[in-house]
C-alpha positions in Angstrom: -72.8 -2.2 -45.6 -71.9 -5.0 -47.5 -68.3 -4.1 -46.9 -68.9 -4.2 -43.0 -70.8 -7.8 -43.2 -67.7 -9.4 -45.2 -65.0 -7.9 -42.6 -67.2 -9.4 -40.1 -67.2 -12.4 -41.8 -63.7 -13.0 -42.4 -62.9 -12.0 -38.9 -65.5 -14.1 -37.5 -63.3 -17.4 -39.5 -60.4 -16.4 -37.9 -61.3 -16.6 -34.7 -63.2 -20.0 -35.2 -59.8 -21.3 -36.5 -58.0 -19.9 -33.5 -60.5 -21.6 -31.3 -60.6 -24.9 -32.8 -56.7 -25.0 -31.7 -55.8 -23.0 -28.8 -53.2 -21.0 -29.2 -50.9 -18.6 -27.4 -53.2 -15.7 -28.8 -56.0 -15.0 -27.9 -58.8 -14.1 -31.0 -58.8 -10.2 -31.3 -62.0 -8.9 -29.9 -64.7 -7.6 -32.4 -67.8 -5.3 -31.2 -70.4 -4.0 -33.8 -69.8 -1.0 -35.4 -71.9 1.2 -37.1 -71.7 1.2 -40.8 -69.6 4.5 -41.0 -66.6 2.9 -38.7 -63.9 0.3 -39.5 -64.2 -2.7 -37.0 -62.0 -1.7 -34.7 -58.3 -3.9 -34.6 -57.3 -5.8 -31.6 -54.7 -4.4 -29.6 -51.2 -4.9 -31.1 -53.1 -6.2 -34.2 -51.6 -5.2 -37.9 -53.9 -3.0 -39.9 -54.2 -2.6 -43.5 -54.2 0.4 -45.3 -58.0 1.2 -45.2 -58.5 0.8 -41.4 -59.6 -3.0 -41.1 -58.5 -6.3 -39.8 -56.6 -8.0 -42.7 -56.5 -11.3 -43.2 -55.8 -14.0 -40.7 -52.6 -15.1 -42.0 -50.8 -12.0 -41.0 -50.4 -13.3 -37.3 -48.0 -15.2 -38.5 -44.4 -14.4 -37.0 -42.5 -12.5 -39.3 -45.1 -10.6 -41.1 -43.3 -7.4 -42.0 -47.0 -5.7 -42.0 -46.6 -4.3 -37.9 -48.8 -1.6 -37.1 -47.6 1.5 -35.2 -46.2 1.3 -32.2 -44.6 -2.2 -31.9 -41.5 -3.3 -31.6 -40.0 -5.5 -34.5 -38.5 -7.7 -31.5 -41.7 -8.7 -30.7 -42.8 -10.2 -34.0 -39.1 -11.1 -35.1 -36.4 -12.2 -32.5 -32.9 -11.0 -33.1 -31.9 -14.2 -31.7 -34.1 -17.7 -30.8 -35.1 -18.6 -27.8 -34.6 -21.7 -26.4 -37.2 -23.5 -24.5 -35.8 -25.6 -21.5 -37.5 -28.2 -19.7 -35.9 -31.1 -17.3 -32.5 -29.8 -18.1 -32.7 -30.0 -21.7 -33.9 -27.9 -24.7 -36.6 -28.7 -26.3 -36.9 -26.4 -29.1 -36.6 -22.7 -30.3 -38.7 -19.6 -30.4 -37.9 -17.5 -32.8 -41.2 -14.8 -33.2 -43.7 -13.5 -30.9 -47.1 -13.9 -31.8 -49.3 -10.6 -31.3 -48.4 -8.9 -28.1 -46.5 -11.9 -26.5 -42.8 -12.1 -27.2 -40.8 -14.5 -27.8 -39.6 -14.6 -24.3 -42.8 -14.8 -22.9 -43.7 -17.4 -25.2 -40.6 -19.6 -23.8 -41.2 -19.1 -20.5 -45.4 -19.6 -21.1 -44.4 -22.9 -22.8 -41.6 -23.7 -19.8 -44.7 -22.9 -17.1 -47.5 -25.2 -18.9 -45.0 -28.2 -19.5 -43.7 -28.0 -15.5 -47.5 -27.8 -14.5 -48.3 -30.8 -16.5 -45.5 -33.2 -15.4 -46.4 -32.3 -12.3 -50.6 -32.7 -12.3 -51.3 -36.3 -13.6 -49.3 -39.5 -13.5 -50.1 -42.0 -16.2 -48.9 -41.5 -19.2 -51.1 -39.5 -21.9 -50.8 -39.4 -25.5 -48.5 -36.1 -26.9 -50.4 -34.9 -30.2 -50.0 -32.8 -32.6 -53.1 -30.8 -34.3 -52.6 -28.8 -37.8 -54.3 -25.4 -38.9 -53.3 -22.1 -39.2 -50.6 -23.3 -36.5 -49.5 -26.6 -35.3 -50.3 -27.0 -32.0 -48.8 -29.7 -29.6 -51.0 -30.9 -26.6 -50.6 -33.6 -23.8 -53.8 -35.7 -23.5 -56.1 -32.5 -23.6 -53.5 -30.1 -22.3 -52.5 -27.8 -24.6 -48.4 -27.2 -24.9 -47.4 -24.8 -27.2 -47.9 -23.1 -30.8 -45.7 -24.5 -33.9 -45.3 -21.3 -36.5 -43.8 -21.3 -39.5 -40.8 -19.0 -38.5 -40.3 -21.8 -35.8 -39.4 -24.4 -38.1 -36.5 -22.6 -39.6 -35.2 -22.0 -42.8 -33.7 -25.8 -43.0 -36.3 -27.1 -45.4 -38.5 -28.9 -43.0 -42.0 -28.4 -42.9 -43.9 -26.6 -39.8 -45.8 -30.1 -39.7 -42.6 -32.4 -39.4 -40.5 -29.5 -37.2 -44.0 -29.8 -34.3 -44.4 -33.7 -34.5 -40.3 -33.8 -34.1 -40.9 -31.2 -30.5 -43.7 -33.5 -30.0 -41.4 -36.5 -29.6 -38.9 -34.7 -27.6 -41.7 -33.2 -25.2 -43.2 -36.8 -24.7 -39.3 -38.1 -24.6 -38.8 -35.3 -21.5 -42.2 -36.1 -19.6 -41.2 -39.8 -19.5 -37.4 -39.2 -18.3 -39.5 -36.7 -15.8 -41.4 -39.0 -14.2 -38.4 -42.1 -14.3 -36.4 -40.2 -11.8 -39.1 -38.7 -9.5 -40.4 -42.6 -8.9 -39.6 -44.1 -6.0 -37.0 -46.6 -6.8 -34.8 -44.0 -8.9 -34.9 -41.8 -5.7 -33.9 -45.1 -3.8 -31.0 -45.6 -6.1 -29.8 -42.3 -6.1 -29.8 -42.1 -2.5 -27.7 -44.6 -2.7 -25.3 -43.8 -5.4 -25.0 -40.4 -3.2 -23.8 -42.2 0.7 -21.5 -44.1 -2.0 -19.9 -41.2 -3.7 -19.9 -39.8 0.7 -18.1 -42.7 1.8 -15.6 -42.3 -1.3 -15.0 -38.8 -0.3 -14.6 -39.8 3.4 -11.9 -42.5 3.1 -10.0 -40.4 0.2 -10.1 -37.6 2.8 -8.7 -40.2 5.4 -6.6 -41.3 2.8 -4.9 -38.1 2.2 -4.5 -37.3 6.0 -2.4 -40.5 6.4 -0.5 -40.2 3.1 0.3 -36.8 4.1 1.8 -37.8 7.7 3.6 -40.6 6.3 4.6 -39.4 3.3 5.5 -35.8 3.8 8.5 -35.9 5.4 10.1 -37.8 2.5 8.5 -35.2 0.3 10.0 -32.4 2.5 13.5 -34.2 2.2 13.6 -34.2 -1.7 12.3 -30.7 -2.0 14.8 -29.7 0.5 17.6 -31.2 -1.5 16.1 -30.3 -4.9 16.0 -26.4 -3.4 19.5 -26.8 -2.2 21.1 -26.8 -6.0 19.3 -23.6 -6.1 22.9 -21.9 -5.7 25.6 -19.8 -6.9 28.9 -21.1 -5.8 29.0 -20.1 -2.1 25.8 -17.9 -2.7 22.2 -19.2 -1.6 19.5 -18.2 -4.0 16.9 -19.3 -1.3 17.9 -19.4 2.3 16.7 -21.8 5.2 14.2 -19.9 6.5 12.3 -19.1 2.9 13.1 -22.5 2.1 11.3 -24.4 5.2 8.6 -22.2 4.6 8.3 -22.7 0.7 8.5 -26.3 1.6 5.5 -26.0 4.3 3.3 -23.5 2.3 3.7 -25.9 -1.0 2.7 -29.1 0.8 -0.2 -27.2 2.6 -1.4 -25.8 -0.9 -1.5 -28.9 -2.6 -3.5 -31.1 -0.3 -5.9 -28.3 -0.5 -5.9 -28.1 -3.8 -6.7 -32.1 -3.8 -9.4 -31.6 -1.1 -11.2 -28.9 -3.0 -11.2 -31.1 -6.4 -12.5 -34.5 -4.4 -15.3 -32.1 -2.9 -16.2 -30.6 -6.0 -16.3 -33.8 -7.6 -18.3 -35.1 -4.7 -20.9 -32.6 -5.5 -20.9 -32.7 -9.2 -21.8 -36.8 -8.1 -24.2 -36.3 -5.5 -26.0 -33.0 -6.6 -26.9 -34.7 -10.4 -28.5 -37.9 -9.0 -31.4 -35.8 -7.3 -33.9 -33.8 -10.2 -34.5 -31.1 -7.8 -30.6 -30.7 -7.1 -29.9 -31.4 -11.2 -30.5 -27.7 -11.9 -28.7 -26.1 -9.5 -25.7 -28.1 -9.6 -25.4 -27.0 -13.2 -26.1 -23.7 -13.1 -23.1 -23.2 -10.2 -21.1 -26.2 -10.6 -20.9 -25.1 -14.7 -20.3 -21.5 -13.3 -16.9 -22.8 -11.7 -16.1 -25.1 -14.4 -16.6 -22.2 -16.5 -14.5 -20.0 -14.8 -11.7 -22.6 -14.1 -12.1 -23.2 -18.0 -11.8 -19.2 -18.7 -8.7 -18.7 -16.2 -6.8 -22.2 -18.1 -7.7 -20.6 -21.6 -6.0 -17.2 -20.9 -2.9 -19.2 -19.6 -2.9 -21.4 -22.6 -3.2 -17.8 -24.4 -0.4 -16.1 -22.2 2.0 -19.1 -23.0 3.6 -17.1 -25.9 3.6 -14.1 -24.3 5.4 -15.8 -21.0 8.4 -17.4 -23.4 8.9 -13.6 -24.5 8.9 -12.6 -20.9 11.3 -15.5 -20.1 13.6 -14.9 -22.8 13.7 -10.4 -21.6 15.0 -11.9 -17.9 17.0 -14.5 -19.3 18.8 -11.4 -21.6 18.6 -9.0 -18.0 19.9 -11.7 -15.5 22.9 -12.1 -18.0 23.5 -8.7 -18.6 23.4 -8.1 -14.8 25.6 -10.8 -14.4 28.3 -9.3 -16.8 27.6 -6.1 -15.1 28.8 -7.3 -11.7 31.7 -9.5 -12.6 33.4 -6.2 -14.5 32.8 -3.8 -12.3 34.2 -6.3 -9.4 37.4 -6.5 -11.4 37.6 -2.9 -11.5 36.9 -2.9 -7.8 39.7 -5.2 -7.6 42.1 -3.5 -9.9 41.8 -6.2 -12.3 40.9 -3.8 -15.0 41.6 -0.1 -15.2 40.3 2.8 -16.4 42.1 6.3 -16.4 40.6 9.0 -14.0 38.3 6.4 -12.7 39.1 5.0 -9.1 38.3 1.8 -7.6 35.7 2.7 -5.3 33.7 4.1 -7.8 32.6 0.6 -9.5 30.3 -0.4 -6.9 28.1 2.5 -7.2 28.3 2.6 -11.1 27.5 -1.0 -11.0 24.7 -0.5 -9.2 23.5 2.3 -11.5 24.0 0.1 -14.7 21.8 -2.4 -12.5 19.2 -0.4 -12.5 19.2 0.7 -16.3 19.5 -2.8 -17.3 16.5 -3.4 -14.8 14.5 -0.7 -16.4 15.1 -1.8 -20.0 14.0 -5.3 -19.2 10.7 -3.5 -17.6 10.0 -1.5 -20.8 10.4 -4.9 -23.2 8.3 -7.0 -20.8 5.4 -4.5 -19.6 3.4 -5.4 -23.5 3.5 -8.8 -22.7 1.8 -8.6 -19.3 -1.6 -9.3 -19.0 -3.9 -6.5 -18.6 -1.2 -4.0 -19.8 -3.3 -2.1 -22.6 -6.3 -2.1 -20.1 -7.5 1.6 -19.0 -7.6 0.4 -15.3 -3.8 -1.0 -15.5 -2.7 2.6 -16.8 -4.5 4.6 -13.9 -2.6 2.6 -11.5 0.2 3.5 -13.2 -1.0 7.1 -13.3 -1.7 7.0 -9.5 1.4 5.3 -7.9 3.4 7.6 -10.1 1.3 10.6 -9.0 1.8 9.4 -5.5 5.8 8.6 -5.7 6.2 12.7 -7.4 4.8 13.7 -4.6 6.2 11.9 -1.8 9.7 11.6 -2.5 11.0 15.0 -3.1 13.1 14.8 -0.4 14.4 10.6 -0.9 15.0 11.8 -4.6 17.1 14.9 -3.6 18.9 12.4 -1.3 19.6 10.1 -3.7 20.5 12.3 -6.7 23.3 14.2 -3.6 24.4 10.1 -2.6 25.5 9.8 -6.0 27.0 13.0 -6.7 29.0 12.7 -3.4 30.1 9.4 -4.7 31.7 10.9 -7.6 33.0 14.2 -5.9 35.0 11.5 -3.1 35.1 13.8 0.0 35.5 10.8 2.2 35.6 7.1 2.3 34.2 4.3 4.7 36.3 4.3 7.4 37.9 8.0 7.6 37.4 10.5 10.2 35.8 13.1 8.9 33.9 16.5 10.2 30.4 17.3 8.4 28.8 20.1 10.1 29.0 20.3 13.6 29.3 16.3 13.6 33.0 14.9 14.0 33.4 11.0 13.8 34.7 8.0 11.3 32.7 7.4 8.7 30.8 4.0 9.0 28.3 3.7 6.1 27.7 5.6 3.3 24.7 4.4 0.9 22.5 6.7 -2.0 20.5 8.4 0.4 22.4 8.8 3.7 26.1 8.9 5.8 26.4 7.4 9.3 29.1 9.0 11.2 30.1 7.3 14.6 31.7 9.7 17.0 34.2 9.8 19.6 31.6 9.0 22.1 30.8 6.0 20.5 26.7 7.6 18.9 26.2 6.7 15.7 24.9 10.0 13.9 22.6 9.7 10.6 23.0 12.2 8.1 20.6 13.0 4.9 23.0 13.0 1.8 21.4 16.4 0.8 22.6 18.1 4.4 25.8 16.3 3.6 26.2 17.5 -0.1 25.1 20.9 1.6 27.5 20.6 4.6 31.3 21.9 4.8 33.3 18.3 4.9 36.6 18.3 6.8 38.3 15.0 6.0 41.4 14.6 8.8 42.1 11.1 7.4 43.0 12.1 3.6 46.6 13.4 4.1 47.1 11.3 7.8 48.1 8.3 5.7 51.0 10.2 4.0 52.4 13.1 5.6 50.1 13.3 8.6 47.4 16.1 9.9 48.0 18.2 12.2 46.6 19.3 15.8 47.2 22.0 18.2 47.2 23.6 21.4 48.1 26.8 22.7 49.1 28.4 25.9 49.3 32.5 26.6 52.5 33.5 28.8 53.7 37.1 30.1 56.2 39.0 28.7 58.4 38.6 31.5 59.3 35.0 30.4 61.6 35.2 27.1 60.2 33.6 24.2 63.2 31.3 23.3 62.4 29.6 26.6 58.7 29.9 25.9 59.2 27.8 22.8 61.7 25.7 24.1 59.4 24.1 26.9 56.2 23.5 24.3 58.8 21.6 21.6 60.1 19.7 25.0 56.3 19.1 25.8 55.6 17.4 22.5 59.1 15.4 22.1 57.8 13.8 25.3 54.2 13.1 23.8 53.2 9.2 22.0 52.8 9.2 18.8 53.3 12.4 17.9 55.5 11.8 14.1 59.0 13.2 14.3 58.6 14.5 10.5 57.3 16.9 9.9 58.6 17.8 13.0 56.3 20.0 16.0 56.7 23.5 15.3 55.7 26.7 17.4 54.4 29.9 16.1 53.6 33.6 18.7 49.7 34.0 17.1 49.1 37.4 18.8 50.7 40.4 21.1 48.4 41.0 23.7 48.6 44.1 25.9 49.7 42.1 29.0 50.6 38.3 27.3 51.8 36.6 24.6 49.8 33.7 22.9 51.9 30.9 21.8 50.6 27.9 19.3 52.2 24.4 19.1 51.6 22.2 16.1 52.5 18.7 15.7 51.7 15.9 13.4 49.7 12.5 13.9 48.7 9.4 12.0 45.6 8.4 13.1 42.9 11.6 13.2 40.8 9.3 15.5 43.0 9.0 18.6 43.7 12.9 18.2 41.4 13.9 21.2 43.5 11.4 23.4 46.8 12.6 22.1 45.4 16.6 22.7 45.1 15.2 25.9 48.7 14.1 26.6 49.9 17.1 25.0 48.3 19.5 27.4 49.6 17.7 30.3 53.1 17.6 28.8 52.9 21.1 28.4 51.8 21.8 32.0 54.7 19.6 33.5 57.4 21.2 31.6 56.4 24.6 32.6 56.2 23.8 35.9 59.5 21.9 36.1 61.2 25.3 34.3 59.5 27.2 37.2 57.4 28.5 34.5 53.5 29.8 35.5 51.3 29.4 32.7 49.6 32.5 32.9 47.8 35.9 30.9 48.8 38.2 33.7 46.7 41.7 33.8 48.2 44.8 34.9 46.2 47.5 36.7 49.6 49.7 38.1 51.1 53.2 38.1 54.1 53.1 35.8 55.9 55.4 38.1 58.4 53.7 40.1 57.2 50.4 38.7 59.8 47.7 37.2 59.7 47.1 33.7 58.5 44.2 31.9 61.3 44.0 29.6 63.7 41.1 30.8 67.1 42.6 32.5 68.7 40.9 29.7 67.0 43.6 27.5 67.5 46.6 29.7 69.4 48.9 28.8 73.4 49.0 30.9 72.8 51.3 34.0 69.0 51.2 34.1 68.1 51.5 38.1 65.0 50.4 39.2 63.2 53.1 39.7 61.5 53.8 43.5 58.1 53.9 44.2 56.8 57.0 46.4 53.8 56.3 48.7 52.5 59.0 51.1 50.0 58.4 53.7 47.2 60.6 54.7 46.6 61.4 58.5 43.2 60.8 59.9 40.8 60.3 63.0 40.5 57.1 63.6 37.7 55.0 63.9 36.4 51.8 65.3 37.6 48.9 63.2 39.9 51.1 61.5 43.3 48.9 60.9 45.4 52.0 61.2 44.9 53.9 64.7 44.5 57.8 64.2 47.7 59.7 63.8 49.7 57.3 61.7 50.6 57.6 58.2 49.2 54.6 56.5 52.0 52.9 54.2 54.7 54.2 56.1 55.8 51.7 58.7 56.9 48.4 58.3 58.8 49.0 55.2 62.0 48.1 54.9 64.7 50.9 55.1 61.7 53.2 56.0 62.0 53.2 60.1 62.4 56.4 61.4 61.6 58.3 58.1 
């Protein structure tokens, strides 16, 4: 019993002490008990050992004796918390005190101050009152709760830390009320139409600068963009160049537009209280940003000189690349077994190694290039190019292997496939052949590579190729005579080469005709359908001058009685031609019949046969 009574006792002190000085915790709750029970803690409240309320003093933050349950945050913060009021910070919390934490506290504190500033309006007196905390109060209006854990481990007392928040809280309320009178908001207005009319005529300002100005401005970029050469060789053409021009001018008054508005803001915005907030908050979140974006260029300066110095090392070594293969193009240098057209294909090859190289030695020094999401792009676009170019890779691998194998050049007439034209392009992935009839015919370097290529052009420069016709002639007409007339027929024919000379060969024996093949020699495989043509008409006019029928006679005869096809040159001396006997039938007649009844058809009317 006596046990109970002193618990009471104690607890009953506490709670007068909390009183006396409101705080931001309110006295734990005590009912009676009988004499059997512990009083009973208040929620949240530390316990000792033996079940009861211990001792006052162990609400103070940082008390490592926490009961069950709560969170060391609450007592303890891992970091303070500031308390903000009229833009500034007034002080830290660093504990909670019983169930409130310290952010609760900060924002408790943050609540009572606005409410104050904003309920009375002469000033009142900022005190601070000493016990088990220190509390701070405005006239009677309690503030805030001064612990020890508040005062920090700096050597200052929790007396001197609360009267020095005091001062800061009275110094805030003051600076409150000064800019929410009547003549600060009058001055501010009118600091604000100043900083509008600044922003109006530097708007105006730019406008006419621009118009006048801008021309001249165009003029020296233009000639500042014009050294931008190689020799004869424009690194930037007129087009890209008047729009560069254009799109940098345009860029730049925005740019100056955007900073005299921001700035305008900044002005305006911080001479209202209500706007102060605000305009920090996202006016600092821009600055912030802008500040973030100019420190990781200050930070990728290095790593750009290392990126500067990789191209300066490619655009060399591409530049030695193409001056030596264009000698070897030229003939300038020479290599053995390796022919002149081959050095713009190998140069571009080379090109593209060097290209890759300088790729490989820059891609560390690129921002974002160790980053997970910069490597599944990577992973994806290459995903997305092995799937989709099968066939453009096939087509390029075949464009450079037909480079190397030299079936044709630019400019030869050539047959691929079924297609017969002159070759007018030829690039890594296709051939563009432009026929006779003038269509341009595109060709995959793969069907190429797969095709059988007929190049007429590669021995017409030297000996000439060769084209033919043929004609098919009975064996009535001797063959001497035969070949005779087609050599004739292509002495008479243009440009047809005199060596090697034409030349006629018998290709078959038919059973009723011989077929006879001339052969003669051009230089230019692209007129050859036009020189066919003369040819054939050549042919046909010296036949028929010789009295000649170009013909494949069939015979469907008896042999008895029949001449022979052998020339009577051939035939043997004393060979008679042998008679042909024809013997009529006699029949009735019958209408429409050209032979009346009674007659012997075939009889009559042939010569030396009257009367027989």
């Amino acid at each position: 019993m006596r046990s109970f009574v002193l618990r009471s006792a104690r607890l009953a002190a506490a709670a007068a002490a909390l009183v006396a000085g409101p705080s931001e915790l309110a006295p734990p709750p005590v009912r009676a008990q009988t004499p059997a029970d512990a009083v009973a803690p208040a929620k949240g409240a530390p316990t000792s050992p033996g079940g009861g309320v211990d001792d006052p003093d162990l609400w103070v933050p940082g008390n490592q004796a926490l009961p069950a349950g709560l969170p060391r945050e609450a007592w303890k913060a891992p970091e303070p918390v500031p308390v903000r009021f009229h833009g500034q910070i007034l002080f830290y919390v660093r504990g909670g005190l019983g169930d409130l934490t310290p952010q609760v506290r900060a924002e408790r504190i943050q609540e009572r101050l606005g409410a104050i500033a904003d309920t009375y309006t002469p000033q009142k007196p900022v005190r601070v009152e000493d016990g088990t905390f220190s509390d701070i109060f405005v006239g009677d209006d309690f503030v805030a709760s001064i612990s020890d854990l508040e005062s920090g481990s700096g050597g200052i007392s929790r007396l001197a830390h609360a009267q020095a928040v005091a001062r800061k809280v009275a110094a805030a309320l003051r600076e409150y009320r000064a800019e929410r009178s009547p003549k600060a908001l009058l001055r501010s207005g009118i600091e604000a139409a100043i900083a509008t009319v600044v922003l109006v005529v530097f708007l105006l300002g730019l406008r006419l600068l621009y118009r006048r100005a801008g021309p001249r401005v165009e003029a020296l970029a233009d000639r500042l963009f014009s050294r931008a050469r190689i020799q004869r060789l424009d690194l930037i053409t007129p087009e890209v160049k008047a729009r560069l021009i254009a799109w940098s001018g345009r860029a730049f008054r925005v740019v100056l537009i955007l900073v005299a508005v921001f700035a305008w803001l900044q002005v305006v915005l911080h001479r209202f209280p209500w706007t102060r907030e605000g305009a920090d908050r996202w006016l600092g979140f821009v600055l912030q940003a802008a500040r973030s974006v100019l420190g990781r260029v200050v930070e990728f300066l290095p790593n750009l000189v290392y990126i500067a110095l990789f191209a300066l090392v490619g655009y060399l070594a591409g530049k030695v690349n193409r001056v030596f293969f264009a000698a070897v193009q030229r003939g300038a240098i020479r290599f053995p077994g390796f022919y002149p057209e081959w050095a713009h294909p190998t140069s571009r090859i080379v090109g593209l190694l060097i290209f890759a190289l300088v790729g490989v030695a820059v891609f560390p020094y690129l921002p974002g290039s160790g980053s997970s999401a910069f490597q599944a792009i990577g992973i994806f676009l290459g995903a997305i190019i092995s799937f989709g170019s099968g066939s453009s890779v096939a087509n390029a691998i075949a464009g450079f292997v037909l480079t190397y194998m030299r079936p044709f050049e630019v400019g030869e007439f050539v047959k691929i496939g079924e297609t017969v034209g002159t070759v007018r392009e030829q690039t890594a992935l296709v051939v563009r052949v432009l026929t006779i009839r003038n269509e341009s015919v595109t060709i995959p370097a793969a069907t190429v590579l797969a095709s059988q290529i007929v190049n007429y052009s590669a021995q017409a420069r030297t000996t000439g190729v060769a084209i033919r016709t043929g004609v098919t002639i009975g064996y009535d007409v001797p063959w001497r005579k035969v070949h005779e007339l087609l050599l004739a027929a292509a002495g008479k024919t243009t440009n047809v080469q005199e060596v090697p000379k034409p030349w006629v060969i018998q290709t078959a024996l038919s059973d009723f005709y011989v077929a006879y093949e001339l052969d003669v020699y051009i230089d230019d495989p692209s007129t050859a359908h036009f020189i066919l043509s003369e040819l054939n008409q050549n042919v046909q006019d010296c036949f028929f001058e010789a009295g000649v029928e170009i013909l494949s006679p069939h015979y469907a005869q008896l042999r008895d009685g029949n001449q022979t096809a052998i020339p009577d040159p051939w035939l043997p001396e004393g060979e008679r031609t042998r008679s042909f006997k024809v013997s009529a039938v006699v029949r009735e007649s019958s209408p429409g019949d050209p032979v009346p009844a009674g007659h012997r058809g075939g009889d009559e009317g042939l010569p030396g046969q009257a009367g027989k």
